[in-house]
N, C-alpha and C positions, 0 to 999 in steps of 0.2 A: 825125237820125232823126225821123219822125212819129211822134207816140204814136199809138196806136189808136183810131179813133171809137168803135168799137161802146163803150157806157159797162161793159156788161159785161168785156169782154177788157180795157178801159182798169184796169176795177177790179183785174183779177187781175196785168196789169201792173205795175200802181204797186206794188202791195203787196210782187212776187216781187224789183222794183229796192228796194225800202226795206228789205226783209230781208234780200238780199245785195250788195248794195252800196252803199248810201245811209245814213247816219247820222241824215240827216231830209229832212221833205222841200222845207226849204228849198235842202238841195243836190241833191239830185233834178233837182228845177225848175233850177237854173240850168247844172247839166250837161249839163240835155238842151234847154236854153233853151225853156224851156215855161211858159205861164203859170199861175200858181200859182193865184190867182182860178177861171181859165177851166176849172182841175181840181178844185177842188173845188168849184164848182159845179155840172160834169158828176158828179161821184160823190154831191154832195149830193143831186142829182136823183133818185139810185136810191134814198137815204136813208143813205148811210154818211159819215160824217165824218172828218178826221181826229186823231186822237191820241198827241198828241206824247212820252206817257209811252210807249204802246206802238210807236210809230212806224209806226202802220202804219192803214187807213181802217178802221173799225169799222162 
């Protein structure tokens, strides 16, 4: 599966796989074979990060 370009819907994606199904998102990334880099610097872009205590981009 492609993740989603738009940075917005990517955002709300990653979030909805890491709260129900991902435990982080270094497994995320490697189940959906995505590069971790190239996401979080697309969500960096909009200004959210992420955080590993809450696992999810803030």
């Amino acid at each position: 599966m492609t993740l989603p370009k738009d940075p917005a819907i990517l955002l709300s994606y990653v979030n909805t796989k890491l709260r129900d199904e991902f435990p982080s998102l270094a497994e995320l990334c490697a189940a959906l074979d995505a590069d971790r880099a190239e996401l979080e610097a697309a969500l960096t872009g909009l200004g959210y990060r992420y955080s590993p205590r809450q696992n999810q981009f803030i």
